[in-house]
N, C-alpha and C positions, 0 to 999 in steps of 0.2 A: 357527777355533772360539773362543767365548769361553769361558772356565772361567766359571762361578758361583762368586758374590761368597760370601767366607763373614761371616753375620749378625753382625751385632753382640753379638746378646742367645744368641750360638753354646754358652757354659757352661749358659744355663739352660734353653737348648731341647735340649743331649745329655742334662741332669738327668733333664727330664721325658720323655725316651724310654726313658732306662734304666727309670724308675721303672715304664715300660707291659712287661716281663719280658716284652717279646714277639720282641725279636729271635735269630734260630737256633733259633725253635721248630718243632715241628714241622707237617707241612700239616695244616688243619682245613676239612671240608668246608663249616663254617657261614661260614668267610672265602671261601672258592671258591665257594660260591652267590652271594656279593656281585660277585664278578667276572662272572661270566655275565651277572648281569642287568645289571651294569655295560654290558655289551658290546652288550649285547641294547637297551637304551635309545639307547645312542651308532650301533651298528648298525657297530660296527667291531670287528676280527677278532681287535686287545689289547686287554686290560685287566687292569690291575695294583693290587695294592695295595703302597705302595712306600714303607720306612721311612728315612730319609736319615741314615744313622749317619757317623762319624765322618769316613772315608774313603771309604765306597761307599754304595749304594744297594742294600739287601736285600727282596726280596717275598717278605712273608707270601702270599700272593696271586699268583700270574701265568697268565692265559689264554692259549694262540698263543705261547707265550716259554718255551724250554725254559731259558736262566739263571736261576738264582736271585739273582744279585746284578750289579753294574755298579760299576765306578769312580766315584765324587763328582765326580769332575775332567769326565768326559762325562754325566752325568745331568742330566736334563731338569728333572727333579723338583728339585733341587736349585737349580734358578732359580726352581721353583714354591713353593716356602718362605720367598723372597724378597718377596714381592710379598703383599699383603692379597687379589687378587680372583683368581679361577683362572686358569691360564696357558692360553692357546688361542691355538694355532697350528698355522692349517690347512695352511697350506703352508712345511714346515717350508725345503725350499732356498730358498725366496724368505726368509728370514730370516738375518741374514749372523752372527748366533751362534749359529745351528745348520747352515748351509748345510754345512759341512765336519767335523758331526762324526761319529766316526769309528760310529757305530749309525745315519747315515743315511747313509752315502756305501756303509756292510759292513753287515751283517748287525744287525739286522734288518730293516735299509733303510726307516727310519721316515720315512715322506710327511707325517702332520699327527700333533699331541701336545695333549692337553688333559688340566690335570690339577690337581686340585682338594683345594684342603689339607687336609691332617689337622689342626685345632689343638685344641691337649691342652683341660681344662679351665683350666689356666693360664695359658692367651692362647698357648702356646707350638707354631708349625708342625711334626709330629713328619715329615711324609711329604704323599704324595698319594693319592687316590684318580684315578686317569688311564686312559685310553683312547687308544688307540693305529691307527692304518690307514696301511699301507702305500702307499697314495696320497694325494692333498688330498682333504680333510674334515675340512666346517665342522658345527658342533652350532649346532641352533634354542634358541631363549630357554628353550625347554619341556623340550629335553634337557639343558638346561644348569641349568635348575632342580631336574629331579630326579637329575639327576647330587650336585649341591652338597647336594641334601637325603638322598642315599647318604651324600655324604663323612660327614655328622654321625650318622647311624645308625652308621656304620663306629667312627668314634671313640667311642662311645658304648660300643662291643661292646670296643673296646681296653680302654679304662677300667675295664669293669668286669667282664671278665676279671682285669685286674690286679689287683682289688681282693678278687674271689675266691680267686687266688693265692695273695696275701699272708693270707686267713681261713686259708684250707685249710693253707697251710703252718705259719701262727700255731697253728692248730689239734692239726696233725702234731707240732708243736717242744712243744705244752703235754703233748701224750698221753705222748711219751718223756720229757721233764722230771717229768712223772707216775710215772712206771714207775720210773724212775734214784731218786728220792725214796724210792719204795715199798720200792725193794730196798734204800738205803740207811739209811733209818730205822727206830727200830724203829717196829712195828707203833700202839704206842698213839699216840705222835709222830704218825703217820700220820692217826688218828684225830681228833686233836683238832684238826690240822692243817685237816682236811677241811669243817669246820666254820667257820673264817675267812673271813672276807669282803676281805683282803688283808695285806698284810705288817705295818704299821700295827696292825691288831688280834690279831696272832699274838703268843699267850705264853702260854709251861705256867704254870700256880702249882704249890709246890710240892704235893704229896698223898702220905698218908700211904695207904698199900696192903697189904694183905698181900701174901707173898712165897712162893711156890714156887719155891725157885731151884736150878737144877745148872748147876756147875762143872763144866768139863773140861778136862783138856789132858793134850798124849802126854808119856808119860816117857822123859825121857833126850832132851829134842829140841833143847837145847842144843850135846850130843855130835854131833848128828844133824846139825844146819845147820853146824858146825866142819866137818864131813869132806865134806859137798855143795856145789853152786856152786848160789845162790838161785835160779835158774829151776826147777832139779831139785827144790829143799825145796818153792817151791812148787805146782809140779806135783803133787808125792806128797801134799801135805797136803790140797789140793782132791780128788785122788781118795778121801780116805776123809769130809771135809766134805760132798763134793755128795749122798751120803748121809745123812748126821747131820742137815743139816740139812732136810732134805725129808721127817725123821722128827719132827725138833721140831717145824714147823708144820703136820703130818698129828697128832699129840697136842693139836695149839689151843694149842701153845706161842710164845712170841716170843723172839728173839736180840735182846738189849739190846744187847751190843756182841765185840766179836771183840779177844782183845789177845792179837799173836802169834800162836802156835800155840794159845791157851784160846779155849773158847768161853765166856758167861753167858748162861744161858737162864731164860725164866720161865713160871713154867705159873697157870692158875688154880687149880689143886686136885694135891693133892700125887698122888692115882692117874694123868693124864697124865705129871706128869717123871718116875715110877718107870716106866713101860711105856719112856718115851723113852729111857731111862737103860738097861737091860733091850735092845731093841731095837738102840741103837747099841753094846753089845759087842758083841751077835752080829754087826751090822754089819761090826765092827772084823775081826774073827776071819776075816770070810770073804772081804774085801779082800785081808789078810795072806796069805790061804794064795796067792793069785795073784802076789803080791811077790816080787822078788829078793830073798835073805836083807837085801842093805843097806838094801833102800828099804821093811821092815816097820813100822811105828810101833803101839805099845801106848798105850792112854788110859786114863786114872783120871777116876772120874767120884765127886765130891763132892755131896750134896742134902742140905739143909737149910729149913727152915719159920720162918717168924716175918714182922715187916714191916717196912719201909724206906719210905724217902722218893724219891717220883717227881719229877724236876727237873731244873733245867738249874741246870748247871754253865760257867764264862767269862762273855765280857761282849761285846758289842757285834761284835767282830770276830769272836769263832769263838764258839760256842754247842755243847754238847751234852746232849742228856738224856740222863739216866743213871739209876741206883739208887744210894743212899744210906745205907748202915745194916750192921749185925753180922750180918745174916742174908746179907748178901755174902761178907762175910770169912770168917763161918764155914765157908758151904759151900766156898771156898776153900783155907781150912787144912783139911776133911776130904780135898779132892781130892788136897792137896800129901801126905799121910800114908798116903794109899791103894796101896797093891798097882797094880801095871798090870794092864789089862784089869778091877777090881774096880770096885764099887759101894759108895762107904761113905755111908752115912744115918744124919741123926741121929737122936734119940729122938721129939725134935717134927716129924721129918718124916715118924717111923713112926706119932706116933698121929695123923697126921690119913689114915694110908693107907685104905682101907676096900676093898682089893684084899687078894685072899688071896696072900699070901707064900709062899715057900718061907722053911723058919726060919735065921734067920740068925745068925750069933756074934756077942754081943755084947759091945762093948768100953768102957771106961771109958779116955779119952785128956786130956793134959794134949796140948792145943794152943798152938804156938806165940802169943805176942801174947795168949791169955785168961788171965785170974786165976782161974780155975776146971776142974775137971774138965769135962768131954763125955761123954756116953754117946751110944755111936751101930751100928751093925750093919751088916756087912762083908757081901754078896749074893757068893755066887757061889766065894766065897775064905776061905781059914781062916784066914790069916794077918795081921796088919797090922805093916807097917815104921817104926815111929817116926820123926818125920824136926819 
């Protein structure tokens, strides 16, 4: 038996096979109707469609042939990649590099083999399209024409399969890179984002916005990750989060950014962050009553009114948007002064409320980092702890 030569041009015809993502797929009846008729034109009892990979010979394709693949060292096909015009040979024992090899002497005891290149559109032989009879038989001009005129249908469905693949999957990779974004940016990011025509034309300018903002974050959570091991702090912090925040953006609020254990959220109109603010105590409260005494956590929640600057912050290698301004810090230092579990708001975020209140106590505070007093009202809570 003779082994087949392997091709000179061998790197850039495995290139262009991998590139056809069609080997170890799975069967497709639109490849298995090319086999029948294949057989059906030859009038012989195989026919394969046969991709010549590295080592072996794989069919996409096999009629009459319960294998799905063969050795490279005995494949037919693999001397049929060799050659520019199809291989035909009717009688394969009269041929002394197939007389003794081991698929005609055993199973499947191949008598004639003709078999008809795949070549990629890169000039590159990926396989055959061949037919197969376990005795001699020879193909007229006429079957041999529309045999050759198969192969190139055949390859043609490779192609552009492959090319669908690659849409479909490009397509698949852009939807979750879409989604990953979504959840990762904030919302207006997202927005303005959507609107670009590619990376080249992407860029926030800064804007000046008003600002409905709450602060929050649990108290004592410091104490809290000191005596827990991090998988556990953040396990418990997501169970009262996946709440919170499925309340902020059920109020048409946005999560600008998450630091630590705080959240900063931003609302358009100051009656959404009070319902939000409102709704995530109660939230809080009723998580708690299901906690282990260790793993309960209490939140303060800071709101404050005025406007900041929308913008990106870094340079070239890391980029993020952010807010900008005193109406950050403040709501801030209201949260860091507040009672756990309370609601402290300032005076500018009371008058833009236009939701009726429960009346609240109001308080005159000197805030850390301000030259000024604060007046602002405690929901929920009598007390406030100076801090």
């Amino acid at each position: 038996m003779q082994a087949p030569d392997i091709p000179s041009n061998e790197s850039l015809r495995m290139q262009a096979l991998v590139r056809l993502r069609i080997l170890d797929t799975d069967r497709d009846q639109r490849y298995d109707r090319l086999t029948e008729i294949a057989a059906s034109i030859a009038g012989t009892p195989i026919a394969l469609i046969s991709l010549v990979d590295s080592n072996r010979q794989w069919f996409k394709s096999s009629l009459g042939l319960d294998e799905s693949e063969t050795p490279r060292r005995v494949s037919f096909c693999a001397h049929a990649i060799n050659q520019d015009e199809p291989l035909l040979v009717p009688d394969v024992r009269a041929d002394a590099r197939f007389a003794d090899n081991p698929l005609v002497t055993g199973d499947p005891h191949i008598g004639s083999y003709s078999g008809f290149q795949l070549v990629s559109s890169e000039g590159m032989p990926v396989g055959t399209l061949c037919v197969i009879d376990t005795e001699v038989h020879g193909l007229s001009e006429e079957q041999c024409f529309q045999l050759r005129s198969l192969a190139r249908v055949l390859m043609d469905m490779l192609e552009k399969d492959a090319v669908m693949y690659d849409l479909a999957n490009t397509a698949e990779r852009t939807i979750l890179f879409e989604n990953i974004l979504k959840t990762y940016l904030p919302s207006n990011t997202w927005s303005r984002l959507q609107g670009t025509q590619g990376p080249e034309s992407f860029s926030i300018e800064d804007e000046r916005i008003p600002a409905y903002v709450l602060f929050m974050d649990a108290k004592g959570f410091t104490s809290y990750s000191e005596k827990n091991e991090p998988d556990q702090v953040l396990e418990t912090l997501n169970r009262y989060y996946d709440s919170f925040i499925a309340t902020i953006f059920h109020n048409g609020g946005d999560i600008n950014k998450f630091i630590g254990d705080a959240i900063l959220a931003t609302f358009d109109d100051a009656d959404a962050g009070f319902r939000s603010a409102l709704e995530i105590q109660q939230q809080s409260r009723e998580i708690s009553e299901k906690q282990p005494i260790d793993q309960k956590l209490e939140f303060r929640i800071g709101l404050h009114a005025g406007s900041a600057i929308s913008g990106t912050v870094g340079n070239y290698v890391r980029k993020e948007q952010t807010l900008i301004g005193d109406v950050i810090n403040t709501a801030s230092r209201l949260q860091s002064v507040c009672p756990a579990s309370g609601i402290l708001y300032s005076q500018e975020f009371r008058d833009a409320l236009t939701l009726r209140t429960a009346p609240s106590r109001r308080y005159r505070l000197q805030l850390k980092g301000k030259g000024t007093e604060i007046v602002a009202y405690l929901a929920g809570i009598r007390r406030v702890v100076p801090g």
